[in-house]
VEXMI-956802 format. One line per 4 residues: number of its first residue (from 0); their letters; for each residue x negated, y negated, z negated of C-alpha. Coordinates in steps of 0.001 Angstrom, whole numbers. Each point is the difference from the previous one (the first is absolute). Example, Ala and Ser with C-alpha at 12.3 -4.5 7.8 and 13.67 -1.06 7.14 Angstrom:
<pts>
0 = as = -12300:4500:-7800  -1370:-3440:660
</pts>
This chain:
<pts>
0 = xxxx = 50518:-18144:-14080  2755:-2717:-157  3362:-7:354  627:-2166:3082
4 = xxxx = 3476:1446:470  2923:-3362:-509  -2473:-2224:972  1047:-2273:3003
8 = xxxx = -1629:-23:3274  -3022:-1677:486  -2136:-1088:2775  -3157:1938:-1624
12 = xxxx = 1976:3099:-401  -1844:2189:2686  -3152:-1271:-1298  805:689:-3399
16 = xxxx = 1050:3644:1241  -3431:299:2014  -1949:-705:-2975  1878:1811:-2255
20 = xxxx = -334:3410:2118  -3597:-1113:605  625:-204:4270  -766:-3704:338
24 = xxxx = -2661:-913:2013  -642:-3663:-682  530:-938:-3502  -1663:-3077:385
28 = xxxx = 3003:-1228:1533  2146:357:-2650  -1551:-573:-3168  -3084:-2605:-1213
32 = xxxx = 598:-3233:869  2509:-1893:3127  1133:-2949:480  3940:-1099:-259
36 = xxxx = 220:-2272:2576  562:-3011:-2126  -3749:-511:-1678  776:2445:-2564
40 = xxxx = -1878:4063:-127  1764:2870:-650  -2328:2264:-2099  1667:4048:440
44 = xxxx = -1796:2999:-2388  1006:3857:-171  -600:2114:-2362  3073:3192:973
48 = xxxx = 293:317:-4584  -310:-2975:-1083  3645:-1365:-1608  -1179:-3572:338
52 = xxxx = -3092:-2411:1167  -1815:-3428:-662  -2276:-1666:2054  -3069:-1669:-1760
56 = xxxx = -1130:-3087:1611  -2489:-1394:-2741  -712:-423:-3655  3011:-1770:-266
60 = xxxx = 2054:3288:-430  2332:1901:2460  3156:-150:1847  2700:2595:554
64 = xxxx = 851:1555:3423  3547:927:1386  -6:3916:367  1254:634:3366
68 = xxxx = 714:3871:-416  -2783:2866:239  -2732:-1264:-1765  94:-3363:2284
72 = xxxx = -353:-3374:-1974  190:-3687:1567  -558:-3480:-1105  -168:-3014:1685
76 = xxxx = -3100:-2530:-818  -1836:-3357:864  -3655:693:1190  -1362:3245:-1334
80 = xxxx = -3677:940:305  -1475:3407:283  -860:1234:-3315  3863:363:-1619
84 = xxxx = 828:2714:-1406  2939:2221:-519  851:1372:-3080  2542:3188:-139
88 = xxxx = 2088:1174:-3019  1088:3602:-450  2519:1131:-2580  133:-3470:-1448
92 = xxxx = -3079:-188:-1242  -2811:2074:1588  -1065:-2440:2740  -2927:-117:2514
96 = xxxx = -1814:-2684:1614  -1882:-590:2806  -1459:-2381:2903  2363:-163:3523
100 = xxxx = -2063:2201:2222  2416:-1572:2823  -1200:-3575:-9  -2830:313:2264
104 = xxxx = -1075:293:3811  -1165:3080:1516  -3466:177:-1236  -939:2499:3759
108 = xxxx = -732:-2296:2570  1148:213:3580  -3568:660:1317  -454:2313:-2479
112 = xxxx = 3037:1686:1208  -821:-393:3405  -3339:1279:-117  1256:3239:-1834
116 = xxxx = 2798:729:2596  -2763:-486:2561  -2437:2734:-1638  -2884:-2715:16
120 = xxxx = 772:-1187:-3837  -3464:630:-1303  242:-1495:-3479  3371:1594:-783
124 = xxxx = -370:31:-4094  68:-3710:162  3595:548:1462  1448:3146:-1676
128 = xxxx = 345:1968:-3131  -390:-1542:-3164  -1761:-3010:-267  -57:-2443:-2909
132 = xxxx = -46:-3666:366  1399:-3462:-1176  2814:-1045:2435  1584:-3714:-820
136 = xxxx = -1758:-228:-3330  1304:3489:-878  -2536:3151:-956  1750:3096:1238
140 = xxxx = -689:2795:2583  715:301:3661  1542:3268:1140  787:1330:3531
144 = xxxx = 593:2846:2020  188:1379:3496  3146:2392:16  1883:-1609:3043
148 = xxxx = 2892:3013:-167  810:-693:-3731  3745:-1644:-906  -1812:-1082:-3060
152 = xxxx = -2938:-109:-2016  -894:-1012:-3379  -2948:-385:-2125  526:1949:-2973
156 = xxxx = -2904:164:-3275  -619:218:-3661  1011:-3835:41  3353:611:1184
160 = xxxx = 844:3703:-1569  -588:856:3937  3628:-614:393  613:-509:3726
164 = xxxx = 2774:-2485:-524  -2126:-2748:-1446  -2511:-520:2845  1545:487:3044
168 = xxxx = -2707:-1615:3003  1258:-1983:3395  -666:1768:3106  -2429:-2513:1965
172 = xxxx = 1856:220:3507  -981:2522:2889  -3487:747:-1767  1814:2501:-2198
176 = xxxx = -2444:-1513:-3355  2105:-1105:-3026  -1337:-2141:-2166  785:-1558:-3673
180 = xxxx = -2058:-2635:-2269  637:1261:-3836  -1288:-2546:-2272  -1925:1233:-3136
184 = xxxx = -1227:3039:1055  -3611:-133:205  -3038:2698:355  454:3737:-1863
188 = xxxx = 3768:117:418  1455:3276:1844  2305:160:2734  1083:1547:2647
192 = xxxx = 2702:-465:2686  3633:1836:415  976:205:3505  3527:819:1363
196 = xxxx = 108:1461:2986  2523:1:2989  1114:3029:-1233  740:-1466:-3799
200 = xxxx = -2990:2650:-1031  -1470:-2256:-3308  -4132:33:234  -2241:-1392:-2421
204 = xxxx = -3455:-101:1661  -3366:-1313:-1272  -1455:-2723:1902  -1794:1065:3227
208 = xxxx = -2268:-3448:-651  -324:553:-3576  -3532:-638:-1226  -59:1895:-3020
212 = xxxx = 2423:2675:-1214  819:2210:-3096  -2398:2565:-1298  1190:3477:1726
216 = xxxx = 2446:1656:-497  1816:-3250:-670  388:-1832:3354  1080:-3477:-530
220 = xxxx = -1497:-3029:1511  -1395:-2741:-1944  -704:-3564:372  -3724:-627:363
224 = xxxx = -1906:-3286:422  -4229:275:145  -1795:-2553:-2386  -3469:2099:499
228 = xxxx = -2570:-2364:1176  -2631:1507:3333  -3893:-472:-897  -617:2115:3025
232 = xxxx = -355:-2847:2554  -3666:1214:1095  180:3002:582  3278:-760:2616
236 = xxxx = -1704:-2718:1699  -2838:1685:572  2223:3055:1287  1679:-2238:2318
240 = xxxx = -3848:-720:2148  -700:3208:623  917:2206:2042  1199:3820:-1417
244 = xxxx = -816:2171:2899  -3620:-1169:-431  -150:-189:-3890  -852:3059:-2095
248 = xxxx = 3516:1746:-878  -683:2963:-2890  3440:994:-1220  586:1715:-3366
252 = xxxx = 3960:871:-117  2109:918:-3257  3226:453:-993  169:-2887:-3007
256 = xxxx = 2099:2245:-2509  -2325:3392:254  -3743:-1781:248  118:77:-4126
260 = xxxx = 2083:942:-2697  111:-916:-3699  452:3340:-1213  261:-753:-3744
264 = xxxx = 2721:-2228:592  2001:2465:1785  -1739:675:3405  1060:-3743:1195
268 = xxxx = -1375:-1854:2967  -2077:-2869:-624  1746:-3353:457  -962:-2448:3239
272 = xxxx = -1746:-1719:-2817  -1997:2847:-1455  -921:1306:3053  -1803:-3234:1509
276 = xxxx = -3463:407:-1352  -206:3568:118  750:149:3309  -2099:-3005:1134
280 = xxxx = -3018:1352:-2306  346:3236:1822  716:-538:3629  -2974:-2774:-331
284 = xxxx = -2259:2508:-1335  205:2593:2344  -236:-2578:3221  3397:-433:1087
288 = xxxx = 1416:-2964:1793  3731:430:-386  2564:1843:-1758  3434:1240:1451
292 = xxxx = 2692:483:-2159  2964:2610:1119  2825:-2084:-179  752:-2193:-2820
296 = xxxx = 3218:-1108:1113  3171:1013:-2474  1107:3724:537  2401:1949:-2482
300 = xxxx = -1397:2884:1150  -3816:503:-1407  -440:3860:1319  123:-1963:3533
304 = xxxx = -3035:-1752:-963  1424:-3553:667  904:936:4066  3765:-50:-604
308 = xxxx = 112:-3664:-797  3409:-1524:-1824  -1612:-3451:-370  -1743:-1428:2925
312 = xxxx = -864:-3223:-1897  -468:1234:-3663  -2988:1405:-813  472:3279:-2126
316 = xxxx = 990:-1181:-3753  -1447:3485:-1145  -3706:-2060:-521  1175:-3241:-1384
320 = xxxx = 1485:-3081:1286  -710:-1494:4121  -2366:-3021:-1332  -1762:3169:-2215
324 = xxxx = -689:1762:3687  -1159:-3607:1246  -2583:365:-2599  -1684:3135:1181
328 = xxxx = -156:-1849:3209  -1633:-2813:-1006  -2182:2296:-2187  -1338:2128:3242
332 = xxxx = -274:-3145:1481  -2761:-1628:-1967  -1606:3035:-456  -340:-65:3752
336 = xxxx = 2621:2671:829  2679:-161:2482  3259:1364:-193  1975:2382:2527
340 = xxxx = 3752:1123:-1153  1758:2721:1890  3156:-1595:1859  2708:2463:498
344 = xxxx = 2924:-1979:2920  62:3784:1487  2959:1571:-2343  2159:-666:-2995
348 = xxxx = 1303:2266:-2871  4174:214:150  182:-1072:-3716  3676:-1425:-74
352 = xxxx = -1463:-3109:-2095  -2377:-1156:2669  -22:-419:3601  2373:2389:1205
356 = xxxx = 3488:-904:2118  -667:-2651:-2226  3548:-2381:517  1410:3490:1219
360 = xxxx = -1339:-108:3762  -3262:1492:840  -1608:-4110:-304  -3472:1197:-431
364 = xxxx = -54:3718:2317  1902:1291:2610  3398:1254:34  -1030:3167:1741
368 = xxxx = -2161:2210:-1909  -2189:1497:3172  -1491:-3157:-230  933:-1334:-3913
372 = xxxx = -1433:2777:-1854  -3508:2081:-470  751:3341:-91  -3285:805:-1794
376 = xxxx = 329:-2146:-2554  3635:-651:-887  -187:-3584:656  1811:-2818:1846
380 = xxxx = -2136:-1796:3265  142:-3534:355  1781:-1758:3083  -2784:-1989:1360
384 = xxxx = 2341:-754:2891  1747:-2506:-2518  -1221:-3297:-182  258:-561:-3473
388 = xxxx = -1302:3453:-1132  -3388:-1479:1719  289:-2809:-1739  291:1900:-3146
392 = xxxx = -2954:1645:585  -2740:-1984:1287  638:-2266:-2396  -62:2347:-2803
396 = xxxx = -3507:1321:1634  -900:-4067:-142  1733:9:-3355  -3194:2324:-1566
400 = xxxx = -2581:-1986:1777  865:-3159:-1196  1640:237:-2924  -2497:2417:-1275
404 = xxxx = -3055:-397:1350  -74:3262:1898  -2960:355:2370  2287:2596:2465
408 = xxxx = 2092:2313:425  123:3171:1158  3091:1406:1981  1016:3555:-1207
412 = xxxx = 1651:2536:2721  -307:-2522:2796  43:3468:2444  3623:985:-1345
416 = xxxx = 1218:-3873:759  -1656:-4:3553  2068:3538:1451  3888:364:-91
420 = xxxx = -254:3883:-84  -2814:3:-3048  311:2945:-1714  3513:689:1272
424 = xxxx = 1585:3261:2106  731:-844:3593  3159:-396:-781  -168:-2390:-2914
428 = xxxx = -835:-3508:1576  911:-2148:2447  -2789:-1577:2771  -455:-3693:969
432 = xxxx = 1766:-1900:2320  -2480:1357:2971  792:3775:-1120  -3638:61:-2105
436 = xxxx = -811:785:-3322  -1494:-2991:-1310  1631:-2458:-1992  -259:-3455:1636
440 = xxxx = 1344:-1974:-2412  -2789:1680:-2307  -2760:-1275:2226  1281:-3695:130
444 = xxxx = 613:445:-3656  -3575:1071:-641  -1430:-2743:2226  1907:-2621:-1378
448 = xxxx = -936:1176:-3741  -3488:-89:1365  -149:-3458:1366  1844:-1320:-2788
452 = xxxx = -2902:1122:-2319  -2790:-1306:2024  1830:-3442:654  946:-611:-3164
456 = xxxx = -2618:1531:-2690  -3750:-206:1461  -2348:1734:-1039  2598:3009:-593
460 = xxxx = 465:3495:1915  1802:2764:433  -688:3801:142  2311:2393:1514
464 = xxxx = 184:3780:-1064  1049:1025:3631  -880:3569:755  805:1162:3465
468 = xxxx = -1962:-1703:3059  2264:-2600:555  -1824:-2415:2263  -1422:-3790:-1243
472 = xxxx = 1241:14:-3808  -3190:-2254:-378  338:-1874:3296  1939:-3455:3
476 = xxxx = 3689:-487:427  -1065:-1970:3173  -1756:2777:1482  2725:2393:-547
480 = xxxx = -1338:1244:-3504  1691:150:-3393  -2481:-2205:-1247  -1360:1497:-3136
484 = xxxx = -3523:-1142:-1366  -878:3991:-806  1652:3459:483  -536:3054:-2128
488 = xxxx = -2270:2324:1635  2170:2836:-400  -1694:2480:2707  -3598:-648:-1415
492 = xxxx = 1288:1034:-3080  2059:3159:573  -3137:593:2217  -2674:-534:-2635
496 = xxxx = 1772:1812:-2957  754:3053:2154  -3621:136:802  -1276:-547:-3604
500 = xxxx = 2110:2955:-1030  -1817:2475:1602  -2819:2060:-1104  -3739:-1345:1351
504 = xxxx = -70:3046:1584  2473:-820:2669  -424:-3507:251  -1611:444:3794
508 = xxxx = 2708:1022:1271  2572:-2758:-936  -3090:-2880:557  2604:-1874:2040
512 = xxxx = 2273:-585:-2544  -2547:-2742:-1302  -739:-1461:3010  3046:-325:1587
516 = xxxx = 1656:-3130:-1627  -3045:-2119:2232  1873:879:3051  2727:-2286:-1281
520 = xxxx = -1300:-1953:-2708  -195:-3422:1943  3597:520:1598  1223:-1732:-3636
524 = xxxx = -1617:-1354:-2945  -182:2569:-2786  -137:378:-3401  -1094:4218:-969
528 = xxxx = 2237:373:-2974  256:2622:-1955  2782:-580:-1991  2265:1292:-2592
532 = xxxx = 1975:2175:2229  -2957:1819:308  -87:1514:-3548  3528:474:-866
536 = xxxx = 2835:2671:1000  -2260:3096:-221  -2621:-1467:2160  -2417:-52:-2865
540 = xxxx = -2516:-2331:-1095  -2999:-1221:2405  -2975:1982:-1901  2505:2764:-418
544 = xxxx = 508:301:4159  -3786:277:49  -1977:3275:-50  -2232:1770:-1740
548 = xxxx = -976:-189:-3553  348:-3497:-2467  -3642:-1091:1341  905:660:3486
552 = xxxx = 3391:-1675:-336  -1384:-3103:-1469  -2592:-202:2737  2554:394:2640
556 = xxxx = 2111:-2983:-1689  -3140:-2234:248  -980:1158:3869  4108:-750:856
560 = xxxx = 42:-3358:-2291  -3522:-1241:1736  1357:1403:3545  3430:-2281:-423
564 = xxxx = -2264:-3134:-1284  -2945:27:2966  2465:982:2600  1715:-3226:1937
568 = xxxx = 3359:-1163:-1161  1064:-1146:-3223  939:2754:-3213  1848:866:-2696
572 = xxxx = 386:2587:-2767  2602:856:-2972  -1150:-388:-3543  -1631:3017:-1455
576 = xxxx = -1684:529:2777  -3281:-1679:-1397  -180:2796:-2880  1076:3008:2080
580 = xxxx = 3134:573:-2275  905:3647:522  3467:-34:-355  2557:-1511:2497
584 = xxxx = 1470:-3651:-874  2995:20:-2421  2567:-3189:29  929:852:-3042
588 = xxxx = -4061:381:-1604  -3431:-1693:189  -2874:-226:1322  -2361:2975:-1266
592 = xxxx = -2523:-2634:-1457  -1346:2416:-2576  -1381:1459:2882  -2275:-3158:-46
596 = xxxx = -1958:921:-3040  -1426:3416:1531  -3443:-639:1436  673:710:3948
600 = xxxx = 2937:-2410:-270  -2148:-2442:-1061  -2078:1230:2668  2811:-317:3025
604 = xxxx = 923:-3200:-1554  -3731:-1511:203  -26:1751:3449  3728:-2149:1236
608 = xxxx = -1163:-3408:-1514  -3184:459:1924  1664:746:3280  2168:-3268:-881
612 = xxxx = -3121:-2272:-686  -1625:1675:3740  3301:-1106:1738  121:-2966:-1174
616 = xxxx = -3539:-761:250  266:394:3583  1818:-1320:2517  -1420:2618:2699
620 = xxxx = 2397:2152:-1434  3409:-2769:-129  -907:-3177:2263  17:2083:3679
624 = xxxx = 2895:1845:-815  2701:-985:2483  -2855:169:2738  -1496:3308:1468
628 = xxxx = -3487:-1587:-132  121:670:-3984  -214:3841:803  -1807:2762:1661
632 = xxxx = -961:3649:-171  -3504:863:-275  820:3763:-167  3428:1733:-218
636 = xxxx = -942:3021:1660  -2091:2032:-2128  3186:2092:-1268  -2288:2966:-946
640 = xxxx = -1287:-2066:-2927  2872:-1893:-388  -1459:-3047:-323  684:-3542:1305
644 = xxxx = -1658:-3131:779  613:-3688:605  -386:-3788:205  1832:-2828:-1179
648 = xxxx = -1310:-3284:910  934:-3481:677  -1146:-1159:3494  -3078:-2368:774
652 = xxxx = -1364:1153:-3888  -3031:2155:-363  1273:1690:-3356  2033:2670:262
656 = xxxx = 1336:3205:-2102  -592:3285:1130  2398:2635:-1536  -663:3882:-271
660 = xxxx = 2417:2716:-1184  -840:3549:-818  3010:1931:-25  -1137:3143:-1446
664 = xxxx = -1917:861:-3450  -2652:1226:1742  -2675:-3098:-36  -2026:-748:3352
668 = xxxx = -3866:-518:-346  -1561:-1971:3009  2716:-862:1768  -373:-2557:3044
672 = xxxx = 2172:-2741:729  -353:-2900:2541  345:-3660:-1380  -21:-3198:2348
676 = xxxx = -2867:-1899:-2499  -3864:1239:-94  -1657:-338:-3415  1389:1182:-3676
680 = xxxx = 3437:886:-1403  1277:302:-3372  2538:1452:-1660  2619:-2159:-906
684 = xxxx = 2877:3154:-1728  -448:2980:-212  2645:1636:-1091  -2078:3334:-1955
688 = xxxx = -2101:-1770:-2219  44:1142:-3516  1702:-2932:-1234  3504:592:1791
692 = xxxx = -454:3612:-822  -1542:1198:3039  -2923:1773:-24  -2465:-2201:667
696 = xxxx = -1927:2090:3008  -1195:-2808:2052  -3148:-1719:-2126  -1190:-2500:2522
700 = xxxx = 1612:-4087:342  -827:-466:3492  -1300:1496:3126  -1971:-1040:3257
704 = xxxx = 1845:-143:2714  -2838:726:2380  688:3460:1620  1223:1153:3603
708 = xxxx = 2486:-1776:1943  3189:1737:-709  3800:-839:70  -636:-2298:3072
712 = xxxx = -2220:-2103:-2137  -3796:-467:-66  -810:1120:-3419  1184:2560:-2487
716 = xxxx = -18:433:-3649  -311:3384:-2341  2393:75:-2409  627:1949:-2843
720 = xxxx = 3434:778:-5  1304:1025:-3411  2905:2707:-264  3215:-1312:168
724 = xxxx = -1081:-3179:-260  -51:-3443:2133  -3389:-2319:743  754:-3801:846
728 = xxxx = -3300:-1615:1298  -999:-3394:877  -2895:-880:1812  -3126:-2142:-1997
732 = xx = 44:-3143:1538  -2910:-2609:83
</pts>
């Protein structure tokens, strides 16, 4: 640093101290260009090293500058234009030159900052983090930051040696953002920002609106800019007329870095590239309408499987670059596939790089930890009380939609958001204003997020994986609701796979798990998932819950994948699923696919993309769902045989779908059921034919539905009920 000592006073001196100790909160003030008061400019640099300075005006060459002490040069000028540039000399002859980043206007506008204080600021990337752009003539990047308790902050990079001295920002008033214009730097350069707190504690954070970051471990934002060019206009348009509750909704959910591996070159993941026509080949194969990614935002932590997020707006760099994700996109796209991404504003990771007490006050959580941390977890809770948190994060869920295409989201751990004392001792939080345990500013949080989706991305939806019995998570905000498109039908689930567990034998007796989820299943509108916290953490794969021997165990995967399809409500299931993989998912592994090439996984796979085609083939079994007229029992009393039976339907049509399960491996000659329709039915699936592996005991295609009245209907049909297997039947019409 320079010797300032001997100098005489000055009227810059304080500044010149501020910037020198890196405390000064408006730099703009001081150096770039000011008038003189007589027509002239007065054009001040810095550079805290540098032993002398020239300004550079044009091509006609340069012009010294009066060093004023600590790094601070002067010169006074006629008109000077943006674009000059300073040129710094080191030793006497290492120099270094750059544009004035302290020429321009604020490049944040007050709405923008308005908007964000407010918690409304829906489009908040346009406003904040890094964002490159021609200002007066000049290419360079935008940067700013909310950290309203900082003394100073400073964008540091590889394009300044990420000293903090170089590229200190102005603080932009009461809105606590600071902001600086750095001309030249453009699109792949890294950064981050150094913060200095109240307390003089030195940070040096990534960008909370980064939108792409370093490859893990490294964790360094960098400059991005999208050049890829949409060809999915179709299949969004056409997304945007219908609506979801009444569309056909098949799910098929995977974690992107653990679907495949290239082995031979070192068990990696395939890139967002590589994995676009696999995927689409496969999930269009096997009848699927959608695929849900687990989170694809940036997390340094992979064993968390991308839930403890340390880039909201980057898209993990581990599968190639953001506009290489908006490929895959587009790719699902116009192969007719939609595209659901797991959305994780419940918790944050306390990684000292990213979000946490990030200008040394507790900006994005709370203060006090009863209500700032997860106990479970390890991680920080957002402060949806604060304004500008919400902004932060509905825009970021608008951020996925629109920037990349994203179909919807789905909300992860809504339940531990909604209740102060989640998961905590008695002792260990702190109620509501009204003495209660939920968390208000939660709710309005969620309701805002909510709206904001629905106003401002049609067509788009959300999904929350709420799993207590919270009241109206799928009923409007206006109504008193959360206002989610679809919950995750967590009870029908535990229900279901607790029942599926259990030898045939005792199936009577626990009947009522399977039938109880209709008591409640038009309280909210429901997808059944069966997800990947189903087969991880020693709860074991799904054929591996199932009893019995590998024929039995494959049969009872097909009876509980055709019970979760013909059932009302909307479904999902984890890859590996579709080819009974034995083993429980591994983060770190892939997909069994070898198990592909053995006959009777060729067998349930035949057996899944026929159940896909029969779904979507009919809207009896989609189009009703949000309505109770889509539904009804025929039988669910004949426990003894464990067998149930009933109807979906659309109201006013004559065709309908009659469904059938036999629970037990014990098949059922001649037995009667009522159906609403006189004439012929035919079998539409059945789930034992030889062909998925079953074995093929029912021989006939259709039946006459000409018997007794029974079931409260006129006529009855005999069935053939094959062991542990599931009939769907259609009447012949015409």
């Amino acid at each position: 640093m320079n010797d300032t000592s001997g100098l005489p006073a000055h009227p810059l001196d304080l500044d010149r101290a501020r910037l020198v100790s890196g405390t000064h909160h408006d730099p703009h003030s001081v150096l770039g260009r000011h008038p003189n008061g007589s027509g002239g400019t007065i054009v001040r640099v810095f550079h805290p090293d540098a032993e002398a300075a020239e300004l550079i005006l044009d091509d006609s060459g340069s012009q010294p500058l009066t060093h004023l002490g600590g790094g601070l040069f002067e010169g006074t000028f006629g008109e000077v234009k943006p674009g000059y540039r300073a040129r710094f000399t080191f030793g006497g002859s290492t120099y270094w030159e750059r544009a004035d980043p302290y020429c321009f206007l604020p490049t944040v506008g007050e709405l923008d900052l308005y908007l964000f204080a407010e918690g409304t600021h829906r489009r908040l990337w346009d406003a904040l983090g890094a964002r490159p752009m021609v200002v007066d003539g000049i290419a360079g990047t935008s940067f700013s930051v909310w950290a309203p308790c900082a003394q100073r902050v400073s964008v540091v990079g590889d394009f300044c040696g990420w000293d903090g001295r170089l590229f200190p920002m102005r603080s932009l008033g009461q809105s606590g953002v600071w902001e600086l214009f750095i001309p030249g730097v453009g699109p792949g350069a890294l950064y981050k920002f150094e913060i200095l707190g109240q307390n003089g504690e030195l940070r040096v954070k990534a960008d909370p609106m980064g939108r792409q970051m370093e490859l893990p471990p490294r964790t360094a934002s960098i400059v991005s800019e999208s050049t890829f060019q949409w060809t999915d206009d179709d299949y969004r348009w056409l997304s945007r007329e219908k609506d979801i509750r009444r569309q056909p909704v098949h799910i098929y959910e995977l974690h992107l870095g653990s679907w495949a591996r290239v082995v031979e070159d070192g068990n990696r993941s395939l890139s967002y590239r590589e994995l676009a026509p696999r995927l689409a080949e496969h999930v269009k194969a096997l009848g699927f309408t959608h695929v849900e990614f687990m989170p694809l935002a940036e997390h340094a932590f992979y064993p968390s499987w991308g839930y403890q997020v340390t880039g909201y707006y980057a898209p993990t760099s581990r599968y190639g670059t953001p506009d290489d994700l908006r490929y895959l996109i587009n790719y699902l796209h116009n192969q007719g596939i939609g595209v659901i991404m797991d959305w994780v504003p419940a918790h944050f990771p306390k990684d000292d790089f990213a979000l946490r007490r990030f200008d040394g006050s507790a900006l994005y959580e709370h203060e006090d930890v009863r209500r700032g941390e997860h106990p479970d977890w390890g991680t920080l809770i957002f402060n949806y009380g604060r304004s500008e948190v919400r902004s932060f994060l509905i825009a970021n869920a608008i951020y996925w939609l629109e920037e990349f295409h994203i179909d919807a989201i789905r909300v992860d751990a809504v339940a531990s958001m909604l209740y102060l004392d989640y998961s905590r001792k008695a002792d260990e939080w702190v109620p509501n204003e009204y003495g209660g345990r939920e968390n208000i500013a939660a709710i309005h949080f969620l309701r805002a997020l909510n709206t904001a989706v629905h106003e401002q991305c049609p067509g788009c939806f959300t999904i929350a994986e709420e799993s207590t019995s919270w009241g109206g998570v799928t009923a409007p905000p206006e109504e008193g609701g959360l206002g989610f498109t679809f919950k995750w039908n967590m009870g029908w689930m535990h229900d279901t796979l607790e029942y599926f567990k259990k030898e045939p034998i005792h199936r009577k007796y626990h009947q009522d798990q399977l039938t109880f989820a209709m008591l409640y299943e038009y309280t909210e509108r429901f997808i059944n998932s069966i997800s990947h916290d189903e087969v991880v953490h020693g709860k074991r794969s799904l054929i591996e819950k199932m009893p019995g021997d590998i024929w039995q165990r494959l049969a009872n995967l097909r009876v509980l994948l055709a019970y979760q399809v013909t059932r009302p409500g909307k479904q999902l299931v984890f890859m590996g699923t579709e080819i009974g993989q034995h083993t429980e998912w591994n983060v770190d592994g892939s997909v069994d696919w070898h198990l592909a090439e053995f006959p009777e996984r060729k067998q349930l796979l035949e057996f899944v993309a026929q159940l896909g085609k029969l779904y979507r083939e009919y809207p009896e079994l989609w189009q009703n769902d949000p309505d109770p007229s889509g539904f009804s029992w025929i039988d669910c009393s004949d426990r003894e045989n464990s067998v149930l039976a009933f109807r979906r339907e659309i109201a006013g049509q004559e065709r309908h779908l009659i469904v059938v399960l036999n629970l037990t491996p014990v098949p059922r000659d001649d037995y009667l059921i009522g159906v609403p329709r006189a004439g012929a039915y035919r079998i539409r699936l059945d789930s034992d034919r030889s062909e998925f592996g079953g074995s093929g005991y029912v021989k006939k295609d259709a039946y006459g539905a000409d018997g007794a009245p029974m079931h409260g209907f006129s006529q009855s049909v005999k069935l053939t009920l094959p062991p542990l297997g599931v009939l769907v039947l259609e009447p012949i019409l015409g």
